[in-house]
Backbone as CSV, one residue per row, in Angstrom:
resi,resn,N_x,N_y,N_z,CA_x,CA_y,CA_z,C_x,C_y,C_z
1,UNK,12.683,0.215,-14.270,11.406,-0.025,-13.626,11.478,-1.387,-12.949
2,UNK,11.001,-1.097,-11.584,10.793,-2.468,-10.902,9.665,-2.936,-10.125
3,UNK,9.411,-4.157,-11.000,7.683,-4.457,-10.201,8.177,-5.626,-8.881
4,UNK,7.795,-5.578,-7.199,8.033,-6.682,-6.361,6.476,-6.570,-6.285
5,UNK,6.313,-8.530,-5.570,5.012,-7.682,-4.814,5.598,-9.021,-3.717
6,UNK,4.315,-8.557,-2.501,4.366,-8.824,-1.278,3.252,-9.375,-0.801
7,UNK,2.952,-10.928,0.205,1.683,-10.873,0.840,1.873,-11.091,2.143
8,UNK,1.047,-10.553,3.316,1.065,-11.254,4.653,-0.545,-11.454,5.089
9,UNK,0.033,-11.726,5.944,-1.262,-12.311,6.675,-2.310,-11.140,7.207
10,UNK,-4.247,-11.606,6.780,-4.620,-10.643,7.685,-6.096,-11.422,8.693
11,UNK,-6.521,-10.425,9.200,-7.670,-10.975,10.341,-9.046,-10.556,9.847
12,UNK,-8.817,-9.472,8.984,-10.305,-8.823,8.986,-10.541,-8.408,7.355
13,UNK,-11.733,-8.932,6.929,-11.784,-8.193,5.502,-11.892,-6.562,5.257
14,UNK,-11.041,-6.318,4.214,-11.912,-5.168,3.687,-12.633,-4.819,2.790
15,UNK,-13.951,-3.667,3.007,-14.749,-3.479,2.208,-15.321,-2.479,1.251
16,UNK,-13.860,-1.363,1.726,-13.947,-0.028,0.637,-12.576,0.129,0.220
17,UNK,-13.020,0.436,-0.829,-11.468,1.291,-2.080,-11.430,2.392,-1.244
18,UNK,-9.853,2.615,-1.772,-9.227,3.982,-1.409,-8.512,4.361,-2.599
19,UNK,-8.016,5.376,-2.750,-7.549,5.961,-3.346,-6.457,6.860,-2.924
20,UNK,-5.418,7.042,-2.801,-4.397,8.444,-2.312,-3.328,8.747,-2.965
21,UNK,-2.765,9.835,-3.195,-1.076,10.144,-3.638,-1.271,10.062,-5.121
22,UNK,-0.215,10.735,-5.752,0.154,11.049,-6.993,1.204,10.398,-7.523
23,UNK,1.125,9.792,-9.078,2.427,9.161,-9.142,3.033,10.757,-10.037
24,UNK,4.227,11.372,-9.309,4.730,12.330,-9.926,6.182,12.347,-9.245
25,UNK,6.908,13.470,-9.702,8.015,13.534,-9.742,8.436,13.483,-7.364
26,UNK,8.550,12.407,-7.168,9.110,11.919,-5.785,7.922,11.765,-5.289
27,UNK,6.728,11.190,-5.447,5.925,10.852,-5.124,5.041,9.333,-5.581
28,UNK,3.951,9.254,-4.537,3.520,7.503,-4.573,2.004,7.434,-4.609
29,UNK,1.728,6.681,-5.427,0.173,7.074,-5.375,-0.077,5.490,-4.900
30,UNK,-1.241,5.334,-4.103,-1.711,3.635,-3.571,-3.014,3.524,-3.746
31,UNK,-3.289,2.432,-4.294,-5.006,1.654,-4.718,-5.000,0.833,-3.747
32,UNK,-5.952,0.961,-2.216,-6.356,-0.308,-1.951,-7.593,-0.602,-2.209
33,UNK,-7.697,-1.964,-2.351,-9.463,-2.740,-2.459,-9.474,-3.894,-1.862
34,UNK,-10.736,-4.276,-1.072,-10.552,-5.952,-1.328,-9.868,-7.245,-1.769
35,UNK,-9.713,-7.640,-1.102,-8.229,-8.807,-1.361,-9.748,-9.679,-1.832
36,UNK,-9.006,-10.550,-3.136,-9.673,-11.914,-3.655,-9.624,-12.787,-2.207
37,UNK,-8.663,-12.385,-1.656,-8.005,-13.734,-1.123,-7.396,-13.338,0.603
38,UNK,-7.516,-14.283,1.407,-7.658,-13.760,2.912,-6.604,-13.532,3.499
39,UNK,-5.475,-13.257,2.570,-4.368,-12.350,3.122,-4.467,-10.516,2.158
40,UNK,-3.231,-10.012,2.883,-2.928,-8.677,1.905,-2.234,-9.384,1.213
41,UNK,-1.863,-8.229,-0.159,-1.291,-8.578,-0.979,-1.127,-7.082,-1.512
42,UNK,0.264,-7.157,-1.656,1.001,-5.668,-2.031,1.834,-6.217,-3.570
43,UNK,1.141,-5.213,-4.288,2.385,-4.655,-5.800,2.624,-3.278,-5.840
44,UNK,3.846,-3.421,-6.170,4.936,-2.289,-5.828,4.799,-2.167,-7.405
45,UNK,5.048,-0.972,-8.075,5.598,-0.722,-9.468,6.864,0.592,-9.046
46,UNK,7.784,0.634,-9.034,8.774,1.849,-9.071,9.521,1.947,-9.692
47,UNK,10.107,3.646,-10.302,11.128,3.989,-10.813,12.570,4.151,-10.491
48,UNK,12.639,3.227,-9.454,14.292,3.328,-8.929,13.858,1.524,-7.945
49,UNK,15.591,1.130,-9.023,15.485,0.276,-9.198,16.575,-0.135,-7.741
50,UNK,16.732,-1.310,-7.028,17.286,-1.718,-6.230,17.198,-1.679,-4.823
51,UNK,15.973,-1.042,-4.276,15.457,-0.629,-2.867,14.567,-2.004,-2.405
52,UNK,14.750,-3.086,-3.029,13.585,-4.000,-2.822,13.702,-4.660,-1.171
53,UNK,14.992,-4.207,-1.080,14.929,-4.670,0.887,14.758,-3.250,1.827
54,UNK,14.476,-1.866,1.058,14.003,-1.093,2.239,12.002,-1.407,2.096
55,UNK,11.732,-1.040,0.765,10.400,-1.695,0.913,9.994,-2.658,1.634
56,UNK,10.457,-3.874,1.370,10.421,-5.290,2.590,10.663,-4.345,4.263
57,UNK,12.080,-3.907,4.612,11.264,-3.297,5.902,9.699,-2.394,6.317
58,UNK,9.403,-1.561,5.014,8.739,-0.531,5.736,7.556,-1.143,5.771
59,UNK,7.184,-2.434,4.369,5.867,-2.846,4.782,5.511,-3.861,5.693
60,UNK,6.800,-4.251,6.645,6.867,-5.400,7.563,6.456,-3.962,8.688
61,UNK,6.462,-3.335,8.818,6.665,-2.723,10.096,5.110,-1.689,9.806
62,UNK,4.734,-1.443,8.743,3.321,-1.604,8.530,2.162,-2.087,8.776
63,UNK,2.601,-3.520,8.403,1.794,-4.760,8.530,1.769,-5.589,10.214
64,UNK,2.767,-5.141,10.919,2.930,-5.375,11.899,1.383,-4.767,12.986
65,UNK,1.167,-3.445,12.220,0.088,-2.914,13.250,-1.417,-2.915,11.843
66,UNK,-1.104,-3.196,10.591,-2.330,-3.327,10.197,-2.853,-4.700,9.551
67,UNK,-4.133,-5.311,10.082,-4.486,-6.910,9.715,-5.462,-7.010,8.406
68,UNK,-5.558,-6.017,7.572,-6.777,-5.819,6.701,-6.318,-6.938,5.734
69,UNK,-7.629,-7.713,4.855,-7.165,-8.187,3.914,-7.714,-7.538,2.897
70,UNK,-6.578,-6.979,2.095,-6.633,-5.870,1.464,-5.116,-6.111,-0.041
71,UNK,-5.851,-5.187,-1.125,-4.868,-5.752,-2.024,-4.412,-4.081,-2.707
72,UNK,-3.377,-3.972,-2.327,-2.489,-2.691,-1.815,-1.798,-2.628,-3.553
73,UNK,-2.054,-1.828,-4.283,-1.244,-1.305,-5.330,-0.529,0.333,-4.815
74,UNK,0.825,0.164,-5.295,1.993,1.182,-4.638,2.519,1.269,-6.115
75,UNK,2.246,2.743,-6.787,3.161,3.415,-7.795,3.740,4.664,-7.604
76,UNK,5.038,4.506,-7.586,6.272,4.855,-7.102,6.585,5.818,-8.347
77,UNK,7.210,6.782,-7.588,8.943,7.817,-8.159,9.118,8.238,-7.484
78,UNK,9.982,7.276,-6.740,10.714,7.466,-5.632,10.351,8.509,-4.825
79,UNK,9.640,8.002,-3.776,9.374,8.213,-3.040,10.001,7.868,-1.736
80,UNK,10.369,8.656,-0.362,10.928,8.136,0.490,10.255,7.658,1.132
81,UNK,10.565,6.538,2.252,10.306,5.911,3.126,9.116,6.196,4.129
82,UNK,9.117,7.334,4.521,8.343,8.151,5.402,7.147,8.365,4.469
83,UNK,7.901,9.093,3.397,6.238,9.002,2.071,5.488,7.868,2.294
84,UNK,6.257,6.269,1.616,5.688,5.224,1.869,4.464,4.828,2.661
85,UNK,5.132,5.207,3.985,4.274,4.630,5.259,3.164,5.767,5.677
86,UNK,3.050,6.985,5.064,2.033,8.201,5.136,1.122,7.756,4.515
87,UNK,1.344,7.559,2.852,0.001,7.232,2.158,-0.440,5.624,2.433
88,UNK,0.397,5.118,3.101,-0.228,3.562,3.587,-1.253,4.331,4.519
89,UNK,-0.647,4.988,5.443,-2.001,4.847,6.398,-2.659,6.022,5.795
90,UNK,-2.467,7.007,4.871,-3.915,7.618,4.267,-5.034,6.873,3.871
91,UNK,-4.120,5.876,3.058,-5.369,4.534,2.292,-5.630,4.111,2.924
92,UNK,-5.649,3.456,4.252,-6.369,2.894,5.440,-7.754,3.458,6.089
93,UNK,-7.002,4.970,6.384,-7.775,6.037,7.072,-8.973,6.325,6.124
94,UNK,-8.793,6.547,4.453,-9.539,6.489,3.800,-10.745,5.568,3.486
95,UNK,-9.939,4.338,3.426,-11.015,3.042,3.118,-11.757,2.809,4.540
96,UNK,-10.857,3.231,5.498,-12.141,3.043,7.308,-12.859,4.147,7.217
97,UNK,-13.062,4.969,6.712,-13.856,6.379,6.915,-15.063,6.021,6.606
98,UNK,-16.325,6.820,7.011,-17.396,6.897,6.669,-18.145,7.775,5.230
99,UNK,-17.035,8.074,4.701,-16.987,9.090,3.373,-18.120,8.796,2.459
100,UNK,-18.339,9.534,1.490,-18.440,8.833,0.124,-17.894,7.748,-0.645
101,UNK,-16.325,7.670,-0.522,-16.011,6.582,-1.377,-16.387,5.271,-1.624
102,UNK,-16.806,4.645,-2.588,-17.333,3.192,-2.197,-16.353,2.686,-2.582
């Protein structure tokens, strides 16, 4: 098991939880909420250990097009890359929606 975490910079607060994905067998489940604090801030928890520089790309190239300050929990089994960056922007799409969720 390997916990990284990650922060960058953002422009705009956020103001709803999300919720998406399953932590199950090759799959990623993500909590975003409100950042304490006026950057993002990403924790990773995963079951495969040694990927800590493809993560570093996919959430640089993430973060590149999203400015939320937002505090991103990512639980992992192994999940690929493409997974990764799907339920990132589910939890986005989710927390911008006009839904129910608060």
């Amino acid at each position: 098991m390997e916990n990284m975490r990650y922060e960058y910079p953002a422009k705009r607060p956020v103001t709803r939880r999300a919720h998406v994905g399953v932590v199950g067998s090759g799959d990623l489940e993500v909590l975003l909420s409100p950042s304490q604090s006026a950057n993002a801030e990403v924790v990773i928890r995963t079951s495969v250990d040694g990927y800590g520089h493809v993560w570093k790309s996919v959430l640089d190239r993430f973060f590149q097009r999203y400015d939320g300050a937002a505090k991103i929990e990512l639980n992992d089994f192994g999940a690929t890359p493409g997974v990764v960056m799907l339920r990132l922007n589910e939890a986005v799409e989710a927390s911008e929606s006009e839904g129910d969720t608060p």
